[in-house]
N, C-alpha and C positions, 0 to 999 in steps of 0.2 A: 629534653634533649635525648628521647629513648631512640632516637633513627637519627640515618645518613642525612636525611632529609630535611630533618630538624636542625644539626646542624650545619647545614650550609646554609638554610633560611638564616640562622641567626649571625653566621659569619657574616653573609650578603648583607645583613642590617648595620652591624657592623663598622664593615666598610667605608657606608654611608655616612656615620654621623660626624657631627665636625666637631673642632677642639671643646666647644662650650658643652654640646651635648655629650659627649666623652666626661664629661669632669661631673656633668651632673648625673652620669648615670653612676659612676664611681662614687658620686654621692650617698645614693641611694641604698647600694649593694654595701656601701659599708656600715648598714643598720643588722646588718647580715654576717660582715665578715668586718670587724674592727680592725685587721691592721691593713685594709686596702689605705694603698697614697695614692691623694687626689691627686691627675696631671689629667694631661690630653691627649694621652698616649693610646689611640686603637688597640695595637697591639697587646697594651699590658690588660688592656678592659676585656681583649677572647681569651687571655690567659687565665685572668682571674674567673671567665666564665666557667671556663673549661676545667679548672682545676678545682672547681667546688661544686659544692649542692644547691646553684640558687632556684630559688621559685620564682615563679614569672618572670623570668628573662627576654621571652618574647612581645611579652605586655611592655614591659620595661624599654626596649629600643624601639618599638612601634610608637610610642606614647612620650618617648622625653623631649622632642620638642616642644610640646605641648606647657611646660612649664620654665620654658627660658622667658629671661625678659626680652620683649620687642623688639626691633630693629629699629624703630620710631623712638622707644626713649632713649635708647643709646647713643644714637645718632649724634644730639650735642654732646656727649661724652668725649666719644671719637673725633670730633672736627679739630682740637686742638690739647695740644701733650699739657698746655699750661691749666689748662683745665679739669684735665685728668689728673695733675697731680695733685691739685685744689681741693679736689672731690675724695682724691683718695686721703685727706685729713678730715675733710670735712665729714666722710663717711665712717671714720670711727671714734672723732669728736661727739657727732650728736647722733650716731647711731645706736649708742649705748642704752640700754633699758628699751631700743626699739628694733633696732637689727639683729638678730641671733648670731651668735658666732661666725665669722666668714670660713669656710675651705679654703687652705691655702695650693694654691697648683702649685706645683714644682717644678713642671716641667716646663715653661712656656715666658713671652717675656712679658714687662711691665701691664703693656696694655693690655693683653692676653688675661694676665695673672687677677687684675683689677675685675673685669667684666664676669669672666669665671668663679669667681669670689661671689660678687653680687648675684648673677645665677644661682650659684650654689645654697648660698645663705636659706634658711627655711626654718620653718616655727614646726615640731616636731610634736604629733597627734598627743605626745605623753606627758610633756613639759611642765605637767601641773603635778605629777608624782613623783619625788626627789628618789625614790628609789625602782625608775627605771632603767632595764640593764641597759640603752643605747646611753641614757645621761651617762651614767656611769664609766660605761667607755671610752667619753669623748671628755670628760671634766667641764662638759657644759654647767653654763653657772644656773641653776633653778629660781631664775628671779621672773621668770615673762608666766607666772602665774594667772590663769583666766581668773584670778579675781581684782587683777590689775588692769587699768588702762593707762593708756601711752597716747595721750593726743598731739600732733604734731599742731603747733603753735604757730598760727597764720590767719593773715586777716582773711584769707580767701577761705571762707567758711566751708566750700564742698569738699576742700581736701584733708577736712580734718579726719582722721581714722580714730577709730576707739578698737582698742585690741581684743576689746571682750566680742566684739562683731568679728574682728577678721577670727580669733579663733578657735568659736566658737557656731560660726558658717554652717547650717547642713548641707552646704556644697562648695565646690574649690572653684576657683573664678580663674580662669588659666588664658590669657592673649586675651580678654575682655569676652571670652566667650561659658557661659557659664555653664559648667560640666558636673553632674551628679558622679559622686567618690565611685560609684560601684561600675557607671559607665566606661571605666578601664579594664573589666572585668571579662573572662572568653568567655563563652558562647554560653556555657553552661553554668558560670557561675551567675550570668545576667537571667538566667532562670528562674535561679536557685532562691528560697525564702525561707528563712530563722523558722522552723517549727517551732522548737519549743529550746528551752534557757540549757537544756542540755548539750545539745549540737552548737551552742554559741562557739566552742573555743574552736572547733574544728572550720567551723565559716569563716572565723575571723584570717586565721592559715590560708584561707585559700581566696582571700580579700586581693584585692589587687596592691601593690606595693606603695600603688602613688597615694593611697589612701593613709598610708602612714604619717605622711608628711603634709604641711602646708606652704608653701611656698612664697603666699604670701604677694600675685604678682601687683594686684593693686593698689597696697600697699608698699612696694618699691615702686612703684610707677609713679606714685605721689610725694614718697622723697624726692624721686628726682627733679621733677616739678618744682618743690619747694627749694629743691636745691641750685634751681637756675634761675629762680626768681631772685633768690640770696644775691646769688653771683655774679650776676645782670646789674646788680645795684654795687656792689660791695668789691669791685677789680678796681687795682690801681690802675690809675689814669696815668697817663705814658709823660705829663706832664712833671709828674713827681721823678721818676724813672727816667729821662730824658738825659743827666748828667750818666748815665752808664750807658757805654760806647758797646752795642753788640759786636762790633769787630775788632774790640781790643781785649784780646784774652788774657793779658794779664789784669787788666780790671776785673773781668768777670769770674777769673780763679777770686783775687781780693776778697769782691763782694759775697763770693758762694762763704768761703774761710768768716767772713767779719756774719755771717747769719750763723752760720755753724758755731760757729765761739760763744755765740748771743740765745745758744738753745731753737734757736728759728728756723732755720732752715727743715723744709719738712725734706725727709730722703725715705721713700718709699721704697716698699721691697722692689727686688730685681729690679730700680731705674736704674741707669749709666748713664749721663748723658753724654751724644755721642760728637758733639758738636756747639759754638757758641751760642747757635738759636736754643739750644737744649738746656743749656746755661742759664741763657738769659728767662727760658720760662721758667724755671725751677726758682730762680732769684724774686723774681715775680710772683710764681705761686704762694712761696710764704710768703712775702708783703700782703697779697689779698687777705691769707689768714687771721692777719690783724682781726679782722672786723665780721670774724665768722659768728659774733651773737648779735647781731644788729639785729633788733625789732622791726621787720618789713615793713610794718604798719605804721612808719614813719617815713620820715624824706631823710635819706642818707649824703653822710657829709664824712670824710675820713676823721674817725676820732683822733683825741688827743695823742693817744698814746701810739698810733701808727704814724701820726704826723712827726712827732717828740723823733722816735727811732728812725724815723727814712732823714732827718735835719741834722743827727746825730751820724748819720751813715753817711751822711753826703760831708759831712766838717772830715769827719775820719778820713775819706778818702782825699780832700785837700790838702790834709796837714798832710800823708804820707808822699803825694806830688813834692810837696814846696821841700821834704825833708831830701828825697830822693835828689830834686835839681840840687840842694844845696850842698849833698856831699858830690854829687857831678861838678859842680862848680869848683866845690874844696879842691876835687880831685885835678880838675885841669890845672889851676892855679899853683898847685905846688910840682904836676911832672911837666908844662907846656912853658914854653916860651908865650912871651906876648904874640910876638907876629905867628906861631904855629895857630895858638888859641883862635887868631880872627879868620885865619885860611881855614881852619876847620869848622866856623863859626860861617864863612861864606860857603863851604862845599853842602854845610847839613841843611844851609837854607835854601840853596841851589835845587838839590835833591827832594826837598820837602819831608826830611824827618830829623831826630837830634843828634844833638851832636854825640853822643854815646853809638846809637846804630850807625850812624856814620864812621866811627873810629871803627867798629865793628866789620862793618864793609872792606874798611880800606884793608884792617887783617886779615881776613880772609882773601880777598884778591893777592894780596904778595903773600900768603902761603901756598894758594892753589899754585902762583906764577913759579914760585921758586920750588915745585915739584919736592917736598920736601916729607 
């Protein structure tokens, strides 16, 4: 960035990229600069350019699309919130010992915040020496050792990874298209060749950035994979779920409360939900949860213990019904008259709702009436 020139090119690149590319270049630079916060903020990413010494900045926004995940694997991610929020347990239930630490965005929402994550995640060139300074700075945990493998467990034998392949690659495999480390490199460094063990540290400096990292996308590509094979099999059937009324919000607070109490309910950063549909997936998504280590390689049937808890949630909410009618009942019986009791008993049946909302009605109409 020694001319005018240079930076408006890199402003104008800039500009360009979008929230995910923003977070993973912020990724990147913070092997450089540790207290950058990952978000998707343009803005903060020319700030931080601008306000520091980095190397290859130009290589770096030319080149980060190159290491996002697909638009094709995400796609089922995105299609629906219930499954996003499924995935976002299931992603650091058995991502562990396989996924490297996520980026958390800050700036962005649920769905944003999730995909950004998984973009960002990356097996980092050093990870096998506990005393490098990027581990150091991040308190990444030093377990994803190249002398460990991590095979994802599936009867579908092509997707099985072994980690001493993915990270131990002499080249990075980026959108299925397979790219040599140094191919990120400008013009001069695609030249340039190691004379001799002297000049190593200085080549390595002027390496390109994306060689530092792995990214690993074939490996996320085949979680996901493995992760919708899961989940294809392993969703509760709307059969079970059937007694919770999605347009009755007070069942659906109920139910959220009776998971939450019970430890189950999965609540993902920045989710809100915004609505009963939002509700009712979240309710949902942990019920699927149940049965997040089911053996693919068998025929699935909802276990015991998902069955046990959804027959146990279903009594709970009956008993609360019959408690609810019977102190409505107590309650008529001792402030109504007989004949008030059955006029209010024909208006609530008239109207099609109970007799509670019904008394509710009527107070409201002769308070609005009497302007009070």
């Amino acid at each position: 960035m020694d001319s005018t020139l240079d930076k408006d090119d890199i402003l104008s690149k800039i500009t360009k990229l979008t929230g995910r590319e923003t977070a993973v270049a912020l990724t990147m630079l913070r092997s450089q600069i540790p207290s950058i916060i990952i978000n998707n903020d343009n803005n903060y990413l020319a700030k931080v350019i601008y306000g520091n010494d980095v190397e290859g900045v130009s290589d770096l926004l030319s080149n980060v699309q190159s290491v996002l995940i697909s638009d094709k694997d995400i796609e089922w991610l995105k299609s629906n919130i219930r499954i996003l929020i499924w995935f976002y347990n299931y992603m650091f239930a058995k991502g562990n010992g396989f996924l490297p630490t996520f980026c958390i965005n800050n700036n962005s929402s649920f769905i944003d915040n999730l995909i950004a994550g998984f973009d960002c995640a990356f097996f980092q060139v050093m990870l096998s020496s506990p005393n490098h300074p990027f581990l150091s700075a991040h308190n990444f945990p030093v377990q994803y050792s190249v002398s460990q493998s991590y095979p994802i467990k599936t009867k579908y034998s092509h997707l099985t990874i072994d980690m001493n392949e993915v990270l131990n690659k002499p080249s990075h495999t980026m959108n299925n298209v397979e790219v040599n480390p140094t191919s990120f490199n400008d013009s001069t460094n695609k030249q340039q060749t190691q004379k001799n063990n002297s000049t190593s540290v200085e080549t390595e400096a002027k390496t390109s950035i994306f060689t530092q990292f792995n990214f690993a996308l074939e490996s996320k590509s085949t979680f996901i994979i493995t992760a919708k094979i899961l989940y294809n099999l392993i969703h509760t059937k709307r059969e079970y779920t059937s007694w919770i009324k999605t347009e009755d919000n007070n069942q659906l607070y109920w139910a959220w409360n009776y998971l939450d109490k019970a430890g189950i309910l999965i609540k993902p950063q920045l989710f809100l939900a915004q609505n009963n549909e939002d509700l009712f997936a979240q309710i949902c998504a942990s019920l699927d949860a149940f049965d997040n280590n089911h053996n693919t390689s068998y025929p699935y049937a909802p276990s015991p213990n998902k069955k046990y808890f959804i027959s146990n949630m279903r009594k709970a909410w009956s008993q609360k019904k019959f408690r609810d009618k019977t102190d409505i009942d107590a309650a008529q019986d001792l402030l109504l008259t007989r004949k008030a009791k059955k006029q209010l008993s024909e208006l609530s049946s008239a109207y099609g709702i109970n007799s509670v909302e019904m008394l509710t009605d009527i107070i409201n109409t002769a308070h609005q009436t009497a302007n009070i």
